[in-house]
ZAZAFI-238247 format. One line per field, with one value per residue (C-alpha): residue number from 1; residue in three letters; x, y, z. Coordinates in nm, 2 decimals. Layout:
REM residues N
n c(NUM|...)
res c(ala|...)
c1 c(X|...)
c2 c(Y|...)
c3 c(Z|...)
//
This chain:
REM residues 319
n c(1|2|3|4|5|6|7|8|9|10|11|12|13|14|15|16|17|18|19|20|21|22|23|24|25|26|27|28|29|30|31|32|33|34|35|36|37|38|39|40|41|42|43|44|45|46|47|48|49|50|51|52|53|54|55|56|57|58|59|60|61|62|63|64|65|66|67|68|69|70|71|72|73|74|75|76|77|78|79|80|81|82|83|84|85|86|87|88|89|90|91|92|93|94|95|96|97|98|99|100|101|102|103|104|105|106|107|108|109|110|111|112|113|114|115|116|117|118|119|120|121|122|123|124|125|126|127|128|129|130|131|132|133|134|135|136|137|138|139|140|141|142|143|144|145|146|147|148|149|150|151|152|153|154|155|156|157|158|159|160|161|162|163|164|165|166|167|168|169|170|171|172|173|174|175|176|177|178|179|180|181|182|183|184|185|186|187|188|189|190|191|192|193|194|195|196|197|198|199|200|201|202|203|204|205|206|207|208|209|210|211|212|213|214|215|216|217|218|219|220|221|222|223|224|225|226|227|228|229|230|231|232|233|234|235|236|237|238|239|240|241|242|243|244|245|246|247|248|249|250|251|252|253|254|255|256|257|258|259|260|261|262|263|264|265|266|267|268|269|270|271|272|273|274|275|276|277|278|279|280|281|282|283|284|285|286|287|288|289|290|291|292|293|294|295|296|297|298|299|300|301|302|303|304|305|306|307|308|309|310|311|312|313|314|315|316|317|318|319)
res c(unk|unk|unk|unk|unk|unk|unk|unk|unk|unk|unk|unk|unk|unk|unk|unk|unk|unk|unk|unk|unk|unk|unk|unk|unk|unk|unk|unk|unk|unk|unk|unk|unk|unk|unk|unk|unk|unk|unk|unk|unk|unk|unk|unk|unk|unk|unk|unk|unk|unk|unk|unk|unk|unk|unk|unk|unk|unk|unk|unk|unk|unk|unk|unk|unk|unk|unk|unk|unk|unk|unk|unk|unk|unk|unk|unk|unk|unk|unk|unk|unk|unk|unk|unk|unk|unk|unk|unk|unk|unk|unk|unk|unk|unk|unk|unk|unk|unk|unk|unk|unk|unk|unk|unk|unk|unk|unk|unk|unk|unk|unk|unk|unk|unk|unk|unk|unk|unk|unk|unk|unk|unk|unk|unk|unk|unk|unk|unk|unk|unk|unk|unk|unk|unk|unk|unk|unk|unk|unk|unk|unk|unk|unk|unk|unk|unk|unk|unk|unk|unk|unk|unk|unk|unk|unk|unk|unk|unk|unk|unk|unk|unk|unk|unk|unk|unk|unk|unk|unk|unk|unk|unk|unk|unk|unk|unk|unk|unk|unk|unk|unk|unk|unk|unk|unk|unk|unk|unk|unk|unk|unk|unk|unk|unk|unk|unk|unk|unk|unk|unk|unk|unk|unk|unk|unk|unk|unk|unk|unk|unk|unk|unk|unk|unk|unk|unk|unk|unk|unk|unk|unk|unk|unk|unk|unk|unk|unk|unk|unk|unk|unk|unk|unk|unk|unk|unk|unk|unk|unk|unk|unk|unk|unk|unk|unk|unk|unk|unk|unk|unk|unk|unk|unk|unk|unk|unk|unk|unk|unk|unk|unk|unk|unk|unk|unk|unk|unk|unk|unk|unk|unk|unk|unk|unk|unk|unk|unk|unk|unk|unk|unk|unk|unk|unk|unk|unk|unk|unk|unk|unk|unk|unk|unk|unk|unk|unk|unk|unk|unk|unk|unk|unk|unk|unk|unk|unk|unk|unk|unk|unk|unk|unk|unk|unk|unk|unk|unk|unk|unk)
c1 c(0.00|0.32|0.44|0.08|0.08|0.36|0.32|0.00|0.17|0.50|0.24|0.04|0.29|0.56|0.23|0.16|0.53|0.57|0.29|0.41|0.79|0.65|0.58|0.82|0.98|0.93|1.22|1.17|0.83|0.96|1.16|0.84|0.75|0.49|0.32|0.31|0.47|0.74|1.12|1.16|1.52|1.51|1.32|1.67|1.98|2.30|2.40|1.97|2.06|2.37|2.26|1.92|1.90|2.04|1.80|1.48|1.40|1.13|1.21|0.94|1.16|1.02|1.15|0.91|1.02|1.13|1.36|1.54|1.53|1.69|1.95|2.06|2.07|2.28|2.01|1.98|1.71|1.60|1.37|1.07|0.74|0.51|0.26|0.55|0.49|0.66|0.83|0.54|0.54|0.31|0.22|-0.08|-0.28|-0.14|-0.29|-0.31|-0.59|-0.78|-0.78|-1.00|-0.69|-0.57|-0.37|-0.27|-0.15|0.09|0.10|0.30|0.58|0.65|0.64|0.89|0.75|0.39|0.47|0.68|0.39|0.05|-0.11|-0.41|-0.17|0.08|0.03|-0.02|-0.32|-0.45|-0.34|-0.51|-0.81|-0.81|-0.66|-0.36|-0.17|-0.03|0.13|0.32|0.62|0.42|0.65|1.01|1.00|0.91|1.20|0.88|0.96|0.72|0.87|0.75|0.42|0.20|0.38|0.14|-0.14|-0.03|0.34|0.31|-0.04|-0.13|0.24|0.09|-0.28|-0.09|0.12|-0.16|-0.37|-0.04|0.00|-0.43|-0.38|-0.06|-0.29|-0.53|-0.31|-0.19|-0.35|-0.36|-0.59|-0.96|-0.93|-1.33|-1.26|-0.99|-1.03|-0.80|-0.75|-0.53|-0.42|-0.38|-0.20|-0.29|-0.66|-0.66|-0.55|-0.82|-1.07|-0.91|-0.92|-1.27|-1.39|-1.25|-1.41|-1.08|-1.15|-1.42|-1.49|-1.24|-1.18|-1.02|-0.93|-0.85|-0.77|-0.67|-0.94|-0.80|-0.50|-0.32|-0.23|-0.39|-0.65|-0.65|-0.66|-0.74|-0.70|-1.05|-0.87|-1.03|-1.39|-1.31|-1.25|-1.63|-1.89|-2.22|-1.98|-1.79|-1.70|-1.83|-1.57|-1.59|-1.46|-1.37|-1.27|-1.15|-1.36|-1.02|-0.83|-0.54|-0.36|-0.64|-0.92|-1.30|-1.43|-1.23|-1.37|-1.74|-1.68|-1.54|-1.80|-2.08|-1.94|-1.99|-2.24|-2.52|-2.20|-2.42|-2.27|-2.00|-2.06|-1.89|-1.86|-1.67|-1.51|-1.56|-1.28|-1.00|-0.77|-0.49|-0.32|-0.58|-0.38|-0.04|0.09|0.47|0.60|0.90|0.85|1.11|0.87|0.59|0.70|0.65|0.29|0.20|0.43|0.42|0.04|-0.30|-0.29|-0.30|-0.65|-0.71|-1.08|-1.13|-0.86|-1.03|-1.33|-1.24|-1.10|-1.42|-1.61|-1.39|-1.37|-1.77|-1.79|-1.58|-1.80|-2.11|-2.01|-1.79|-1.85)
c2 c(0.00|0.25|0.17|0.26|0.58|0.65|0.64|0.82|1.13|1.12|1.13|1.43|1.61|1.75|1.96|2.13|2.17|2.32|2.55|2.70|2.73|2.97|3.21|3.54|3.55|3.86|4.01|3.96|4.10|4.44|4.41|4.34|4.66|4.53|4.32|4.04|3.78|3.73|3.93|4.10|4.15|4.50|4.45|4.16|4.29|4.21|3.80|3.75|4.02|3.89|3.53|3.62|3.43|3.12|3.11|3.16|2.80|2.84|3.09|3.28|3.65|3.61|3.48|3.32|3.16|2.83|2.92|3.17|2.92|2.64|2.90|3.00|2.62|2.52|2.32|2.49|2.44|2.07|1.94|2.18|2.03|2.14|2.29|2.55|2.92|2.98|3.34|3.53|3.92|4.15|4.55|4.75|5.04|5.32|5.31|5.03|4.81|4.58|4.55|4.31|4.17|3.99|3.66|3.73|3.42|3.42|3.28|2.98|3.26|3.21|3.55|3.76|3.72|3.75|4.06|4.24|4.23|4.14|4.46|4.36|4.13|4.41|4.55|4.89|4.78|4.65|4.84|5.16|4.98|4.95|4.61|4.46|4.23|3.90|3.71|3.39|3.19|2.90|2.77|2.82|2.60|2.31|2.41|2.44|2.66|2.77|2.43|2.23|2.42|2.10|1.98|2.24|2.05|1.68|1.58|1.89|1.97|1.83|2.00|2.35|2.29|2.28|2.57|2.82|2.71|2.82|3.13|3.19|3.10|3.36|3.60|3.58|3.59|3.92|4.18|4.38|4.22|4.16|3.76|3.71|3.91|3.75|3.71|3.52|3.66|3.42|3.48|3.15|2.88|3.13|3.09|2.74|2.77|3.06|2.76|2.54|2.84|2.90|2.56|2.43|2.71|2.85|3.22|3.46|3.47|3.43|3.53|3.36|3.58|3.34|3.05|2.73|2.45|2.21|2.05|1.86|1.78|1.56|1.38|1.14|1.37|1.24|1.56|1.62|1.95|2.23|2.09|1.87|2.11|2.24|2.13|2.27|2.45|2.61|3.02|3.24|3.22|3.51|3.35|3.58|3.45|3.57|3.42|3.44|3.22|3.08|2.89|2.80|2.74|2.88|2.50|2.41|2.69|2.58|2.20|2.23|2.53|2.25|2.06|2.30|2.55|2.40|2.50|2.80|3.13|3.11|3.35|3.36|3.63|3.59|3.87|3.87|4.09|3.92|3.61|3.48|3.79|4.07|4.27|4.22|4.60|4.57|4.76|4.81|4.99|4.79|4.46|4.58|4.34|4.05|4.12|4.13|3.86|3.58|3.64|3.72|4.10|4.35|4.51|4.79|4.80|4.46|4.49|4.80|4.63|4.30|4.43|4.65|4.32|4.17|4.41|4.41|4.07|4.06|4.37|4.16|3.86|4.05|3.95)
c3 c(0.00|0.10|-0.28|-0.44|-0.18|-0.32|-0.68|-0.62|-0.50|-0.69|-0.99|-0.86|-0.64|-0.94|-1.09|-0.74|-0.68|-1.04|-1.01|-0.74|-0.80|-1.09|-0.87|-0.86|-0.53|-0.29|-0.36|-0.75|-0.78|-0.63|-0.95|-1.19|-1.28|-1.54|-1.28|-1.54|-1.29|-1.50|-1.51|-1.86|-1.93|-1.87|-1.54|-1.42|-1.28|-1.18|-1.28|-1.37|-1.63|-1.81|-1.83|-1.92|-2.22|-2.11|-1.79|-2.03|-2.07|-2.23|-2.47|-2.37|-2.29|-1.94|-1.63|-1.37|-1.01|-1.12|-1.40|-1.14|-0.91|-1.09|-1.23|-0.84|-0.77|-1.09|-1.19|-1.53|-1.76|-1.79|-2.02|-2.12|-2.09|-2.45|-2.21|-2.12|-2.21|-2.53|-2.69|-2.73|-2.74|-2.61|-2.63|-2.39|-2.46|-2.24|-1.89|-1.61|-1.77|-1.72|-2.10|-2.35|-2.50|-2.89|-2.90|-3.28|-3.44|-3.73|-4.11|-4.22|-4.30|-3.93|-3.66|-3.76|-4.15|-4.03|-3.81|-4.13|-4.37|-4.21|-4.09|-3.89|-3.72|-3.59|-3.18|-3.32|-3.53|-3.19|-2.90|-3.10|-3.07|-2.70|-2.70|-2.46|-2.74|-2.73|-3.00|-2.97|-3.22|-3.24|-3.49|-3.35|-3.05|-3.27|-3.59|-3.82|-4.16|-4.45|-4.60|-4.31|-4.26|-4.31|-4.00|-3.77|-3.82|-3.78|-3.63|-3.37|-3.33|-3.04|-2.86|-2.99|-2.87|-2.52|-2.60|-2.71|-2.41|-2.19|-2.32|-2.29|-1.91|-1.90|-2.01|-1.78|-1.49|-1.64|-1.40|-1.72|-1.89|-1.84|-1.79|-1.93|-2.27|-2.40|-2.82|-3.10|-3.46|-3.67|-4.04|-4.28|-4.06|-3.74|-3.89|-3.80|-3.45|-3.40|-3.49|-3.22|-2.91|-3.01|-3.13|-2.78|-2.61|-2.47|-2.57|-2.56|-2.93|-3.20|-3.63|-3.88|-4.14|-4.49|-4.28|-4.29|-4.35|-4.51|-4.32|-4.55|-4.92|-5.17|-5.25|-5.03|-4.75|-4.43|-4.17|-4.06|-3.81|-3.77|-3.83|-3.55|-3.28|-3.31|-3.07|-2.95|-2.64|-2.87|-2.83|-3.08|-3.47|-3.72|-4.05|-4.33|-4.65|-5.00|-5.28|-5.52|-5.27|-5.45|-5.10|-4.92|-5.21|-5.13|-5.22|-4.91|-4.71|-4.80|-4.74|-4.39|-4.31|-4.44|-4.15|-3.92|-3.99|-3.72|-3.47|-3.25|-3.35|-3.60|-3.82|-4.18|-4.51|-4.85|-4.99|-5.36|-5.45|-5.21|-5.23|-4.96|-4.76|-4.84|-4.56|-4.66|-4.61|-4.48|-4.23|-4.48|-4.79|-4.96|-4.87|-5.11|-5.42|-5.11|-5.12|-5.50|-5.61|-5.35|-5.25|-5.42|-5.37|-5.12|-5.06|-4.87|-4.86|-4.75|-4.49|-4.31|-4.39|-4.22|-3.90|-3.86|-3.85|-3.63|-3.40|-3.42|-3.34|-3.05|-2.92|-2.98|-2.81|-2.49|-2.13)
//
């Protein structure tokens, strides 16, 4: 019976243990001048400071207890769990909140990429809108390239389901943000992991703007994500779509939305005039040949247009 005790709490014990070990000690928190509970490397000092990189485990350009911790022991890292938080960045309108925040979730041209071009993905877009911002690498932790994209939805998608949901529960903890208004937008690949925080109920309300919905190649393809996700609990999904989608075609739009359409408020509309990136306005002049060579077009009417509704939505369906 001692051995079964045993097992028991050595099975249950490392997830209270861990839990609490995150926790900023008292003497860092006077240091957290973001109230975040995590160190940003401007907010470290002395030896925290100049190892800063190599004592943020998780990648995630925030310290919290246990990565201190294990750095002052000479524990060091360890293996990372895929539920740990991973690099995500993050932006606030100006004053102390608590603010309906954005998890804004990237293409398959990975963050960086996404960030350069994509305009309704960008803080700036959101934070003028009233919005506390948080976007997450979803990619990097995992190696994943625009080569490997198809990887997303099978080999890792189960490590990034745990990964979003992290950063979602770092969010809410963020005495910045108002925890029951927290929304998704995610553009292409992004748009299919706005139809698993949504479909799974895990935000408020969520849009996909030209997402994915079709998962994988050929045929014979036997990927039945994001259609999946959505049950009768599900949160409220905005889905906006270009009618001229070269990347992610409209008949694969309307057979997973045939799946789902019973779903309780999702809500969908089809640009006419769009196709794949409709938004792709770089934040470098010098990127503009990106836009009109690699994707369908830039649009600007459709992109006001689409973050009006999206914005709307998230109004409509706030808590």
């Amino acid at each position: 019976m001692l051995c079964s005790f045993l097992l028991i709490m050595n099975t249950f014990l490392p997830k209270l243990v861990v839990a609490q070990d995150k926790e900023l000690s008292a003497r860092a928190k006077k240091n957290d001048s973001s109230g975040d509970g995590l160190l940003q490397k401007d907010e470290a000092k002395y030896e925290i400071k100049a190892k800063f990189d190599a004592i943020d485990c998780d990648k995630n350009s925030g310290l919290d207890g246990a990565e201190i911790k294990g750095f002052l022991d000479g524990k060091g890292c360890g293996k990372q769990v895929s539920g740990a938080n991973i690099y995500h960045e993050k932006n606030y309108p100006t004053g102390l909140g608590p603010f309906p925040a954005i998890i804004s979730l990237h293409a398959s041209g990975g963050f960086s990429g996404t960030k350069a071009l994509v305009e309704n993905f960008r803080s700036e877009t959101w934070v003028k809108s009233g919005y506390a911002w948080y976007a997450p690498n979803f990619f990097g932790k995992h190696g994943i390239t625009n080569k490997t994209r198809m990887d997303t939805f099978s080999v890792y998608r189960e490590d990034i389901e745990k990964e979003l949901g992290a950063i979602v529960e770092t969010m809410k903890n963020d005495p910045r943000i108002d925890g029951k208004n927290i929304y998704a937008i995610g553009f292409s690949n992004g748009g299919f992991w706005t139809s698993f925080l949504a479909g799974k109920g895990i935000v408020t309300a969520a849009a996909s703007h030209y997402g994915v919905w079709r998962a994988c190649k050929g045929a014979d393809c036997g990927n039945n994500y994001p259609v999946n996700y959505f049950s009768s609990k599900s949160s409220p999904l905005l889905a906006l779509h270009g009618y001229h989608d070269s990347t992610q075609k409209i008949e694969y739009f309307d057979a997973a939305w045939h799946k789902i359409e019973r779903t309780p408020k999702i809500e969908k509309h089809i640009y006419n005039n769009a196709g794949h990136v409709w938004d792709c306005f770089p934040s470098f002049p010098k990127l503009k040949e990106v836009c009109s060579n690699k994707f369908d077009g830039p649009n600007r009417e459709v992109t006001n247009d689409a973050l009006k509704r999206t914005l709307e939505f998230f109004k409509k369906h706030a808590k």
